[in-house]
Steps between C-alpha positions, in 0.01 A plus 500: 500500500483453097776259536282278761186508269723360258580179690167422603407554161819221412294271810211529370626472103657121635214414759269556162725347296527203738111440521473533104726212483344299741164548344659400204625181603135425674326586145774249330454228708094514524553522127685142477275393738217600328610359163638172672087440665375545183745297287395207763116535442532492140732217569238276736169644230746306223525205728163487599370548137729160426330332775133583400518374161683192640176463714275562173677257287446276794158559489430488149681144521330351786160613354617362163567149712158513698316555158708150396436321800130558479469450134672151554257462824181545243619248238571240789150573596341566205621154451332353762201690497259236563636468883442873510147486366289889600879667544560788298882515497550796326291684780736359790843593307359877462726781597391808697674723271286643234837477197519144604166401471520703099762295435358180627124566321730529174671165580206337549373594161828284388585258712665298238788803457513579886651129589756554261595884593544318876664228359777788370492671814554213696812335293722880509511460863 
């Protein structure tokens, strides 16, 4: 009988020796997989990082070329003001947003040094 026990023992020695290798093999490829998933989100957060401050430059220009456009809108006016007699032009070209309107009470305060900072603006595009 001992020699029996021994074989079994042998089975079961390479049956366990089998499975260890197999689980082995499943731990080292959910490993690479693991590292490969999170190699690609840090890889799309870098991309879409890129692509938001693309959008914010964007932004920041386009406000830059509405804060031109109306400036150049209120000297045409202001220039013909007596067609626009009881129109407060300053009211109409008010933004909603609360920096904007800081910005544009300061402008106001000098308008002769706002038509030249949109004259700038204007001529780097």
């Amino acid at each position: 009988m001992p020699p029996k026990r021994k074989s079994v023992t042998d089975e079961e020695d390479d049956e366990y020796r089998r499975k260890r290798d197999r689980n082995n093999q499943a731990v080292k490829r959910s490993r690479v997989k693991s590292k490969q998933k999170t190699e690609e989100t840090q890889q799309r957060v870098n991309e879409l990082r890129v692509k938001n401050q693309l959008l914010e430059d964007k932004i920041d220009n386009q406000k830059k070329e509405l804060k031109f456009l109306k400036e150049l809108f209120l000297t045409q006016a202001q220039a013909k003001a007596d067609k626009l007699v009881g129109v407060n032009l300053n009211e109409l070209l008010q933004d909603d947003d609360s920096d904007d309107e800081e910005e544009e009470s300061k402008e106001r305060v000098k308008p002769s040094s706002s038509k030249g900072e949109g004259s700038k603006s204007r001529s780097k595009k």
